[in-house]
mmCIF file as gemmi writes it, N, C-alpha and C atoms, coordinates in Angstrom:
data_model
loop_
_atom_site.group_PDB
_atom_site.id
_atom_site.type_symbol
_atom_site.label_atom_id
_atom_site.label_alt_id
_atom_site.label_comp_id
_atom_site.label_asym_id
_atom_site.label_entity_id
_atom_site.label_seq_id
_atom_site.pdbx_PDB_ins_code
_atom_site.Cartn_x
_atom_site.Cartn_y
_atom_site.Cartn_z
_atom_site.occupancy
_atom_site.B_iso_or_equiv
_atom_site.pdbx_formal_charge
_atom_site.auth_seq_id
_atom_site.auth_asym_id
_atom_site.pdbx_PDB_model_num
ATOM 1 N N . UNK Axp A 1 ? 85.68 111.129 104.556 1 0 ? 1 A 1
ATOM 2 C CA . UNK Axp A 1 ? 84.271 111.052 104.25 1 0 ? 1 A 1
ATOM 3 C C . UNK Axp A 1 ? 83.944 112.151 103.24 1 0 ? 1 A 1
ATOM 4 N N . UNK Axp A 2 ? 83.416 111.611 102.329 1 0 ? 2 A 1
ATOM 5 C CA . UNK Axp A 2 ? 82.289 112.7 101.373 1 0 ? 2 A 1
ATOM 6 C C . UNK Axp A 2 ? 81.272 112.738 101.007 1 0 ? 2 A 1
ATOM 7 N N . UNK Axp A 3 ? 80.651 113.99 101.423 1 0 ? 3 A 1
ATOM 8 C CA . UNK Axp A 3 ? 79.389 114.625 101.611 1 0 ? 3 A 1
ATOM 9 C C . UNK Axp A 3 ? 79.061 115.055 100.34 1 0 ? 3 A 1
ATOM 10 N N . UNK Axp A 4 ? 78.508 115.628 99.741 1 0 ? 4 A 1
ATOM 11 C CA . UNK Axp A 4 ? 77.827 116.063 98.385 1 0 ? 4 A 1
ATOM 12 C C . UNK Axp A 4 ? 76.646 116.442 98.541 1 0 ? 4 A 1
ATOM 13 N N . UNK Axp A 5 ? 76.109 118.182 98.484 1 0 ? 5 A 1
ATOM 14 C CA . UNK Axp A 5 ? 74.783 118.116 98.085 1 0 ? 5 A 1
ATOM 15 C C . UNK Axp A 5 ? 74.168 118.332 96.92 1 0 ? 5 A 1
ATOM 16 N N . UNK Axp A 6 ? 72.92 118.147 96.279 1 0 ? 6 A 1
ATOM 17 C CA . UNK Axp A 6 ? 73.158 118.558 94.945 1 0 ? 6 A 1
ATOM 18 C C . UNK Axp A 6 ? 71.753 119.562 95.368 1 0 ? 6 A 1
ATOM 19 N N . UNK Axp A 7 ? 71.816 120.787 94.838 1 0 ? 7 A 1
ATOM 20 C CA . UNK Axp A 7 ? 70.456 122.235 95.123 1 0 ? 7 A 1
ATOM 21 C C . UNK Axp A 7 ? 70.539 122.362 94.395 1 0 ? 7 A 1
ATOM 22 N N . UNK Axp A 8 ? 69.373 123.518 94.45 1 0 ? 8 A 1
ATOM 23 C CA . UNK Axp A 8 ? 69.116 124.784 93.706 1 0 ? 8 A 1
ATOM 24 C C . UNK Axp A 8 ? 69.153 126.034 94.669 1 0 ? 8 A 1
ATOM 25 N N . UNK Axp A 9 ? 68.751 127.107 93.822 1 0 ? 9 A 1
ATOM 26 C CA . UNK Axp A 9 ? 69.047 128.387 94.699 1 0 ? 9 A 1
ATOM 27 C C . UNK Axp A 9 ? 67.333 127.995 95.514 1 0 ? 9 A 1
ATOM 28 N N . UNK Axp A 10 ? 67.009 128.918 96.251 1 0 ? 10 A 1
ATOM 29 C CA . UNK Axp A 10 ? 65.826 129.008 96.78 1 0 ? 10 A 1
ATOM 30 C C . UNK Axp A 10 ? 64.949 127.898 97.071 1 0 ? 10 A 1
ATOM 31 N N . UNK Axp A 11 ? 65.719 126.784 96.83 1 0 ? 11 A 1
ATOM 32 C CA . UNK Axp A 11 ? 64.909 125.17 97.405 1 0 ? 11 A 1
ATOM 33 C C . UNK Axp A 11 ? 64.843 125.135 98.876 1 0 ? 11 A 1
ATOM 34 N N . UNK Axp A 12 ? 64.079 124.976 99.509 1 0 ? 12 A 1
ATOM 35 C CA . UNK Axp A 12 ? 63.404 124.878 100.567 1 0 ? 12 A 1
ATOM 36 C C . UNK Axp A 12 ? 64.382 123.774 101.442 1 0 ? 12 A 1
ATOM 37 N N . UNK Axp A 13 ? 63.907 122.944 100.989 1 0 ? 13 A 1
ATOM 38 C CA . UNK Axp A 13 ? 64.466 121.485 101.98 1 0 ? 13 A 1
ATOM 39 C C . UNK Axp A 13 ? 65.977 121.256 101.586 1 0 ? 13 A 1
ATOM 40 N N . UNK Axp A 14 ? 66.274 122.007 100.166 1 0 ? 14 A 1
ATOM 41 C CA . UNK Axp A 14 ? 67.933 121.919 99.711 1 0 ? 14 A 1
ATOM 42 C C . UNK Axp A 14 ? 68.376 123.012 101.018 1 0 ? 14 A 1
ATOM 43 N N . UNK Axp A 15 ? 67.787 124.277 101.637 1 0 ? 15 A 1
ATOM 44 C CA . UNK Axp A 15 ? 68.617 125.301 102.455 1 0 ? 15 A 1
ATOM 45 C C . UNK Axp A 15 ? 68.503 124.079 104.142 1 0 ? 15 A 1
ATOM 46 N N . UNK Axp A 16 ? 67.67 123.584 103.921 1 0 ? 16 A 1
ATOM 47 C CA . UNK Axp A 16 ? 67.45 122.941 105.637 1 0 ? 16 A 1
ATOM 48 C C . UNK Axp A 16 ? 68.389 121.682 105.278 1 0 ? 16 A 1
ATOM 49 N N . UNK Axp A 17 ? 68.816 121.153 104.26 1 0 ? 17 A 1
ATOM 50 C CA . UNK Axp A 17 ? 69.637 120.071 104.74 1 0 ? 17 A 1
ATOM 51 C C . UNK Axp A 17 ? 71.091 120.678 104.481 1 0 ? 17 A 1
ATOM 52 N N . UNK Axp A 18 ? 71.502 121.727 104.286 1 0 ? 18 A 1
ATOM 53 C CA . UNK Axp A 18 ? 72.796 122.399 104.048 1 0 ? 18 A 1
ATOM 54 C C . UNK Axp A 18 ? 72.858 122.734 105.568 1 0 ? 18 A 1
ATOM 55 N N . UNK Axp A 19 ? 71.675 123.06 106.005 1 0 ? 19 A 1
ATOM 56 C CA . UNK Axp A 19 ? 71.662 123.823 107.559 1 0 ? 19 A 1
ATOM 57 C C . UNK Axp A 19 ? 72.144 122.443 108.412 1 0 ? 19 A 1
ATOM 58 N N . UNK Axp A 20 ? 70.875 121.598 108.398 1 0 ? 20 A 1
ATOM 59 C CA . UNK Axp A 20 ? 71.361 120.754 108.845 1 0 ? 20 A 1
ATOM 60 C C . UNK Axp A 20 ? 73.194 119.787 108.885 1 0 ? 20 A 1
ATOM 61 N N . UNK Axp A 21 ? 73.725 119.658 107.935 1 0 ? 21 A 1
ATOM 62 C CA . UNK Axp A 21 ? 74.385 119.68 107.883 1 0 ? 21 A 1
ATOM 63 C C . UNK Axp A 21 ? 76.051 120.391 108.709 1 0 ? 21 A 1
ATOM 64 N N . UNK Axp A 22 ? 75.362 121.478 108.546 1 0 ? 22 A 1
ATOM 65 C CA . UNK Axp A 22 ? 76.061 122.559 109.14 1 0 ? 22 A 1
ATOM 66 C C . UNK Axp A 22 ? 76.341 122.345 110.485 1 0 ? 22 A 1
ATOM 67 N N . UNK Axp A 23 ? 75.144 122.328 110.919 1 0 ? 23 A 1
ATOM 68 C CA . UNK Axp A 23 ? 74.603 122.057 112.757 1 0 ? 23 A 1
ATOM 69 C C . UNK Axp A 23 ? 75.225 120.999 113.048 1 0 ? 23 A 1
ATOM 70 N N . UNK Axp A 24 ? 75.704 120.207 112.568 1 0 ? 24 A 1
ATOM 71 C CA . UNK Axp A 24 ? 76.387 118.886 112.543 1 0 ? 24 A 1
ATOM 72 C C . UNK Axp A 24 ? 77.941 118.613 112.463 1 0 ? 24 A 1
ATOM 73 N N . UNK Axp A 25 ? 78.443 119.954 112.019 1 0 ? 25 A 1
ATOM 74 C CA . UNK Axp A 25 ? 79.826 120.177 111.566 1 0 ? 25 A 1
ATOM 75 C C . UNK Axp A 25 ? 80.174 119.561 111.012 1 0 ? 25 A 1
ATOM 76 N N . UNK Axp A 26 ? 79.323 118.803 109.479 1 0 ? 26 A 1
ATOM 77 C CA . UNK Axp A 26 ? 80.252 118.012 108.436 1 0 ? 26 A 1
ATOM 78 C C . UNK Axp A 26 ? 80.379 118.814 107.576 1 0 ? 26 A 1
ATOM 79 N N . UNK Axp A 27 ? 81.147 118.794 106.928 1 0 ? 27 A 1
ATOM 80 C CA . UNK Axp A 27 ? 81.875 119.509 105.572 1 0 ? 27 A 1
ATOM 81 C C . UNK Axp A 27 ? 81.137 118.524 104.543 1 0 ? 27 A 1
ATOM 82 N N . UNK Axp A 28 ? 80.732 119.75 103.737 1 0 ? 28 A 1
ATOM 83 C CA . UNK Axp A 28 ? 80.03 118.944 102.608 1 0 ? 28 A 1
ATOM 84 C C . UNK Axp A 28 ? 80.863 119.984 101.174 1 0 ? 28 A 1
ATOM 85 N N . UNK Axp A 29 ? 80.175 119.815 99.839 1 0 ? 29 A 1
ATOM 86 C CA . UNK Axp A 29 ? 79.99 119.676 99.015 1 0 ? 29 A 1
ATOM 87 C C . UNK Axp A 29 ? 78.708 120.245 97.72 1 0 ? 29 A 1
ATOM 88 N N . UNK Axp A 30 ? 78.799 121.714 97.757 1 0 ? 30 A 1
ATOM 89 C CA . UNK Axp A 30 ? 77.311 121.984 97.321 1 0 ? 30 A 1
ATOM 90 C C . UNK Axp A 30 ? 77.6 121.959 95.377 1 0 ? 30 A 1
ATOM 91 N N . UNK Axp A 31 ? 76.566 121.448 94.897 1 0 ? 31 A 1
ATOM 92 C CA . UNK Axp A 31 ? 76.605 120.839 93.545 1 0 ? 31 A 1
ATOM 93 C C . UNK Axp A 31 ? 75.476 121.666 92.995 1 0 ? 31 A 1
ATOM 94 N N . UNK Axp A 32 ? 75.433 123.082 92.636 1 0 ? 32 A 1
ATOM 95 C CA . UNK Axp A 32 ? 74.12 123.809 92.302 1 0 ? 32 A 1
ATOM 96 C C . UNK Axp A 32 ? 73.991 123.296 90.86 1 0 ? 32 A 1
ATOM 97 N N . UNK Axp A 33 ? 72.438 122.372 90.849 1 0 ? 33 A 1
ATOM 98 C CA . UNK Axp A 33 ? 71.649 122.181 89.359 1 0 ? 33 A 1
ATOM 99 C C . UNK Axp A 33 ? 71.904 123.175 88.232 1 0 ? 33 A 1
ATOM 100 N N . UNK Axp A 34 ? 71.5 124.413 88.813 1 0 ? 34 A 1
ATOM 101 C CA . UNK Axp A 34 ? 70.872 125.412 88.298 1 0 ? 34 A 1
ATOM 102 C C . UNK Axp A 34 ? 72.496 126.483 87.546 1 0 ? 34 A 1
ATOM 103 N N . UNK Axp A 35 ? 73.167 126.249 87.939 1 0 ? 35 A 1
ATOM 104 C CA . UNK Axp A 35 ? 74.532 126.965 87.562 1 0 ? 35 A 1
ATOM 105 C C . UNK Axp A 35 ? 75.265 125.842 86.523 1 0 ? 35 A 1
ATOM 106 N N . UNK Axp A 36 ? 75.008 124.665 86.806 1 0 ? 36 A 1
ATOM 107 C CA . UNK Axp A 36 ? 75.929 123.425 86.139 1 0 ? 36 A 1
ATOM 108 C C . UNK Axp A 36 ? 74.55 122.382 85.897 1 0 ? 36 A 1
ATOM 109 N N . UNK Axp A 37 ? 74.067 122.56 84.499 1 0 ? 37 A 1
ATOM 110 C CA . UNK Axp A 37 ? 73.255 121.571 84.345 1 0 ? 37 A 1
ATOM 111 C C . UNK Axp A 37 ? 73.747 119.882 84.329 1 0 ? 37 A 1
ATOM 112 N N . UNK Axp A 38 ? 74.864 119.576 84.009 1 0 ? 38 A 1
ATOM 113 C CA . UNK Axp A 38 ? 75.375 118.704 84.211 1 0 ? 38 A 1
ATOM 114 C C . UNK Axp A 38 ? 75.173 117.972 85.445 1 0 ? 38 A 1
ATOM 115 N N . UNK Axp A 39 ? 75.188 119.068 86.453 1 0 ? 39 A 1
ATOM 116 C CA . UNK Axp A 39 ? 74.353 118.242 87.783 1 0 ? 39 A 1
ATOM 117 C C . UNK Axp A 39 ? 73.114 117.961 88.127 1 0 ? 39 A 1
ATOM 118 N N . UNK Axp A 40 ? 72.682 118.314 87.071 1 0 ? 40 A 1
ATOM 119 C CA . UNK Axp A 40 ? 70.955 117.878 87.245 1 0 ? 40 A 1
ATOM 120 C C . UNK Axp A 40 ? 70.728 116.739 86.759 1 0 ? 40 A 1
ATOM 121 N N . UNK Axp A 41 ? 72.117 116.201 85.499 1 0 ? 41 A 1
ATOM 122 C CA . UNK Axp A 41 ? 71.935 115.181 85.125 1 0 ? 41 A 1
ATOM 123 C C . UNK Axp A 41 ? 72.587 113.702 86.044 1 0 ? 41 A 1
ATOM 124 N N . UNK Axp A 42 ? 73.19 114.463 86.702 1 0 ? 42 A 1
ATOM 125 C CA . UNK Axp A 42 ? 74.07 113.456 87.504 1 0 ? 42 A 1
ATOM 126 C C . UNK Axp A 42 ? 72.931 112.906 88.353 1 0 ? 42 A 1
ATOM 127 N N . UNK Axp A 43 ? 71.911 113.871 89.223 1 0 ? 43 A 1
ATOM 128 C CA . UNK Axp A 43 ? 70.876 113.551 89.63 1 0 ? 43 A 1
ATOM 129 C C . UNK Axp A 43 ? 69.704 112.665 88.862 1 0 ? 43 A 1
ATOM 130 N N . UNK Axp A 44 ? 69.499 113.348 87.92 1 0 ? 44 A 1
ATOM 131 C CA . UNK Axp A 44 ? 68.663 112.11 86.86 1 0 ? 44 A 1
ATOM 132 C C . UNK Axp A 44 ? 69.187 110.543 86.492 1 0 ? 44 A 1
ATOM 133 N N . UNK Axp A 45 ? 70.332 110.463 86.5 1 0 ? 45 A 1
ATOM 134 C CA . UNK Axp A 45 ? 71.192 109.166 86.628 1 0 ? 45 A 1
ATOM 135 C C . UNK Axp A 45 ? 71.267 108.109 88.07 1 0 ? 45 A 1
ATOM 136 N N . UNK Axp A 46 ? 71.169 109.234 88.949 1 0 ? 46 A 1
ATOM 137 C CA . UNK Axp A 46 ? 70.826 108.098 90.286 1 0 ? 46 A 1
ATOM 138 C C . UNK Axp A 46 ? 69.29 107.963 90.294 1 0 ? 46 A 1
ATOM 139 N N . UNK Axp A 47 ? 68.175 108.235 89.563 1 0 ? 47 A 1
ATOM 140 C CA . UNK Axp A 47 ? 67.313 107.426 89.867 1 0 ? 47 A 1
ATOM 141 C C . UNK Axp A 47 ? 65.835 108.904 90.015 1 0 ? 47 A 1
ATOM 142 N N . UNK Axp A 48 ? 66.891 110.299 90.46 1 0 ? 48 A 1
ATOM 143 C CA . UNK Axp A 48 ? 65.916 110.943 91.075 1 0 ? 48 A 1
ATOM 144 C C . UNK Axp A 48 ? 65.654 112.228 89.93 1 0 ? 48 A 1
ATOM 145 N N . UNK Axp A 49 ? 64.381 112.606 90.257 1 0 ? 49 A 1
ATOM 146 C CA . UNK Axp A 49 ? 63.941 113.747 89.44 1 0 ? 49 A 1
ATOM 147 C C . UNK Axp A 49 ? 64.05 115.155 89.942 1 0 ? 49 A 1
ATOM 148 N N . UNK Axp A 50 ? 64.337 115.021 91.297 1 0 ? 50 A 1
ATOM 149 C CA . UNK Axp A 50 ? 64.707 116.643 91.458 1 0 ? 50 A 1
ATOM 150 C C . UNK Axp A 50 ? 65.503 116.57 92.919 1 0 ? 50 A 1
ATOM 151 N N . UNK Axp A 51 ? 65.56 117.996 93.504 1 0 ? 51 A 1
ATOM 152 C CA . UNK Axp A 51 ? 66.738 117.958 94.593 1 0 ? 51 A 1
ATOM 153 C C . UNK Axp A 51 ? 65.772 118.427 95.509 1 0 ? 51 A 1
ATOM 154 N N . UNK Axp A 52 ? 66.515 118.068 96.978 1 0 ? 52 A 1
ATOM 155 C CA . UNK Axp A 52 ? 67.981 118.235 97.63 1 0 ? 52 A 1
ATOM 156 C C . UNK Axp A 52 ? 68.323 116.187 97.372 1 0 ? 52 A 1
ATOM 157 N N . UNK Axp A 53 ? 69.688 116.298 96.917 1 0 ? 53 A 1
ATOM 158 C CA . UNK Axp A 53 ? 70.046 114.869 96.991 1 0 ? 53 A 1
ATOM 159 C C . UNK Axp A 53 ? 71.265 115.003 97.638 1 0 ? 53 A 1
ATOM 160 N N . UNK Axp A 54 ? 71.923 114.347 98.767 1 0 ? 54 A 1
ATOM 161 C CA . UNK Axp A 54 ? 72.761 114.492 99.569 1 0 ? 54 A 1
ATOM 162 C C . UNK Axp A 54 ? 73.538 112.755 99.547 1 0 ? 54 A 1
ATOM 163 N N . UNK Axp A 55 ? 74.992 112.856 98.972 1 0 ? 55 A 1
ATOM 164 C CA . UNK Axp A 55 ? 75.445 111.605 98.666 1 0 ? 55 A 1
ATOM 165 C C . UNK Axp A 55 ? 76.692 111.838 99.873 1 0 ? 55 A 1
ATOM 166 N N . UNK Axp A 56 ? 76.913 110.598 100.741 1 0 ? 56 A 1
ATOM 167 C CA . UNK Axp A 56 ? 77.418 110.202 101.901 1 0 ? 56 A 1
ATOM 168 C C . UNK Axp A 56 ? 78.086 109.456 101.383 1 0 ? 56 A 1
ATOM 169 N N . UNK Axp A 57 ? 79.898 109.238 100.958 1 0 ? 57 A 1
ATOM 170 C CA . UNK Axp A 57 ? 80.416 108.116 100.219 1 0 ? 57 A 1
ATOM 171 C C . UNK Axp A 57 ? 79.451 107.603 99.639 1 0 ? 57 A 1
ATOM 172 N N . UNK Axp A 58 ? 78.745 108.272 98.394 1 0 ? 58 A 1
ATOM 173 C CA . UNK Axp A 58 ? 78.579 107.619 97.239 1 0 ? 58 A 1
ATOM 174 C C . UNK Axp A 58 ? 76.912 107.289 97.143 1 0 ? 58 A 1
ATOM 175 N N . UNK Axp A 59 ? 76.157 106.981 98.433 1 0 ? 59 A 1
ATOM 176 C CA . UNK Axp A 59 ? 75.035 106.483 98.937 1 0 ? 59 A 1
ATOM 177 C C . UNK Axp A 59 ? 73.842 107.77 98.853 1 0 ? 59 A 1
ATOM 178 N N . UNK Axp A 60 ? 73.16 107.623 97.527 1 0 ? 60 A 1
ATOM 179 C CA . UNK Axp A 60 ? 72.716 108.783 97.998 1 0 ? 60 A 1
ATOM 180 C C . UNK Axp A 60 ? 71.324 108.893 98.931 1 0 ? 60 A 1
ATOM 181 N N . UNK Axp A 61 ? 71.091 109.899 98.865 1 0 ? 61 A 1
ATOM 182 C CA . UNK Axp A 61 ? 69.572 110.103 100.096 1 0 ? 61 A 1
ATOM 183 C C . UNK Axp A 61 ? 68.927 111.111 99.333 1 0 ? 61 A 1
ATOM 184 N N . UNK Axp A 62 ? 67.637 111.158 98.807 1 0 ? 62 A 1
ATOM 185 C CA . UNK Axp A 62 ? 66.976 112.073 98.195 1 0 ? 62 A 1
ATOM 186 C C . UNK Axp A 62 ? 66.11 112.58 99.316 1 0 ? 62 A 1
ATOM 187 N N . UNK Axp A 63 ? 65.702 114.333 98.841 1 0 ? 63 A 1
ATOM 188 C CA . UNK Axp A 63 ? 65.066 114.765 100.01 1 0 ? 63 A 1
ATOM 189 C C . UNK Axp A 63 ? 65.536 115.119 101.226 1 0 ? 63 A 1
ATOM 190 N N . UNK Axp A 64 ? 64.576 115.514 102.374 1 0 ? 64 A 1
ATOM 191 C CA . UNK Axp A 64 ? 65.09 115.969 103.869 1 0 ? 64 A 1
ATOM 192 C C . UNK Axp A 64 ? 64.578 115.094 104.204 1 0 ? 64 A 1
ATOM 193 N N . UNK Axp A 65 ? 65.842 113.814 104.827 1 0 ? 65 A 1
ATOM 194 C CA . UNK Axp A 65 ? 65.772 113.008 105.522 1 0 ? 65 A 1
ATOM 195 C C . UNK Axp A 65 ? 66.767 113.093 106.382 1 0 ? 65 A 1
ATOM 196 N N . UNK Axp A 66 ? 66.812 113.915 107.698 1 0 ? 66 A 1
ATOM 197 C CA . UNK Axp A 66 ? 67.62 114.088 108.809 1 0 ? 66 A 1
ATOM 198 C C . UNK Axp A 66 ? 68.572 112.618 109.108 1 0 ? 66 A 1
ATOM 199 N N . UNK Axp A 67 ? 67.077 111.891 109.367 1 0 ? 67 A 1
ATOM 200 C CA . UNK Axp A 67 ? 67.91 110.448 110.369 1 0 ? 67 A 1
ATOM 201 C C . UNK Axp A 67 ? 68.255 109.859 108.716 1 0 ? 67 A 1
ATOM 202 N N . UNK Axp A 68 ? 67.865 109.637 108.104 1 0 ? 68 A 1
ATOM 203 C CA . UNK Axp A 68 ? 68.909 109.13 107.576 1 0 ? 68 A 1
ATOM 204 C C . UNK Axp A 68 ? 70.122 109.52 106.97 1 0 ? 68 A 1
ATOM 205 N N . UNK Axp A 69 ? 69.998 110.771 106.745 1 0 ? 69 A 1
ATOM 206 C CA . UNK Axp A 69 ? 71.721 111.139 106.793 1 0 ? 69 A 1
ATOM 207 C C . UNK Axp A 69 ? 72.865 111.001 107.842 1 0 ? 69 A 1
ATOM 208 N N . UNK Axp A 70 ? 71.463 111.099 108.94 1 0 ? 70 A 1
ATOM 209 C CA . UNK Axp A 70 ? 72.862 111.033 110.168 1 0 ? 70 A 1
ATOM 210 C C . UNK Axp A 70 ? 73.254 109.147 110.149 1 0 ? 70 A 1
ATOM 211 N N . UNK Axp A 71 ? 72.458 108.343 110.19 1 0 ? 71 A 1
ATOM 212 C CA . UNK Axp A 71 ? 72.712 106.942 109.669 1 0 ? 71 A 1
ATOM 213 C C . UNK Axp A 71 ? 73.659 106.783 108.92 1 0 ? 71 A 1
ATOM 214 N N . UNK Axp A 72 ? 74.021 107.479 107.728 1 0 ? 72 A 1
ATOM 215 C CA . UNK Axp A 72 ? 74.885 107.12 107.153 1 0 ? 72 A 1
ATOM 216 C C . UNK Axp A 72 ? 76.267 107.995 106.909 1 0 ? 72 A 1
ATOM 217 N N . UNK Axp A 73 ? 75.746 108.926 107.694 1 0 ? 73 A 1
ATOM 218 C CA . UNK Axp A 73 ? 77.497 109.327 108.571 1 0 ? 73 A 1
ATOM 219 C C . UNK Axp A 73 ? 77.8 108.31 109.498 1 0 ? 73 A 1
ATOM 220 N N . UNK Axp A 74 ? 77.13 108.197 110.354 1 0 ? 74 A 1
ATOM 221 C CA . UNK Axp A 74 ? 77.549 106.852 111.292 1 0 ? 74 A 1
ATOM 222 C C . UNK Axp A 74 ? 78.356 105.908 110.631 1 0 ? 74 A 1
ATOM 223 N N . UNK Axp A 75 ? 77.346 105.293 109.111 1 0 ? 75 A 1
ATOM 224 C CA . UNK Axp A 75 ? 78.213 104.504 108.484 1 0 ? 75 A 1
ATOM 225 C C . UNK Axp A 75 ? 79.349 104.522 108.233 1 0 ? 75 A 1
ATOM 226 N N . UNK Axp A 76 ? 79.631 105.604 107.817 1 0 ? 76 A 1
ATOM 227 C CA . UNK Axp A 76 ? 80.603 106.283 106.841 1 0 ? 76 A 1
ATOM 228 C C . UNK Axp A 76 ? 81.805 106.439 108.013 1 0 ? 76 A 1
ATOM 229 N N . UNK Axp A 77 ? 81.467 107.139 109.074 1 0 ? 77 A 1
ATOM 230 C CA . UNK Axp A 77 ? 82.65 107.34 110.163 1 0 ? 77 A 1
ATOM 231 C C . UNK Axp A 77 ? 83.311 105.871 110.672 1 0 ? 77 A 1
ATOM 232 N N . UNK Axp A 78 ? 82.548 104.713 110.29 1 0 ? 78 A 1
ATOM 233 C CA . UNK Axp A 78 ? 83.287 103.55 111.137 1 0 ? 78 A 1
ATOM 234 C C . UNK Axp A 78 ? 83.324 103.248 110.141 1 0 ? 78 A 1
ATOM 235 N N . UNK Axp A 79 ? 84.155 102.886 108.868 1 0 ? 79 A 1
ATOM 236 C CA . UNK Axp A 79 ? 85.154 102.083 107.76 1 0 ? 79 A 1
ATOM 237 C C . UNK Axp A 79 ? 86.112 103.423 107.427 1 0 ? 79 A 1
């Protein structure tokens, strides 16, 4: 399974879904905007204008959306 988040430094809901995450014991993936603009564009390409964007095999989830990340670990753990 791969996790991916894409932040910034001092983003709010980017530190609570890293946390979250954490609390969860998945291994993720942190993709800082702000160090590698290139990832800001990767973000502008799926659709979204700013972060926390958290991609679950590929699927991403913009924002702090708990249940649905955990939804699609679920997914992700059964294939």
């Amino acid at each position: 399974m791969e996790v991916i988040v894409y932040s910034k430094p001092h983003c709010m809901e980017c530190n609570l879904v890293k946390r979250f995450l954490k609390d969860h014991q998945v291994s993720f993936e942190v993709r800082d905007c702000n160090s590698r603009p290139e990832y800001l564009e990767e973000v502008k390409e799926m659709g979204f204008l700013g972060v926390p964007v958290t991609l679950v095999n590929g699927e991403p989830i913009h924002g702090l959306q708990p249940a649905e990340i955990l939804k699609q670990l679920e997914k992700a753990s059964r294939t």
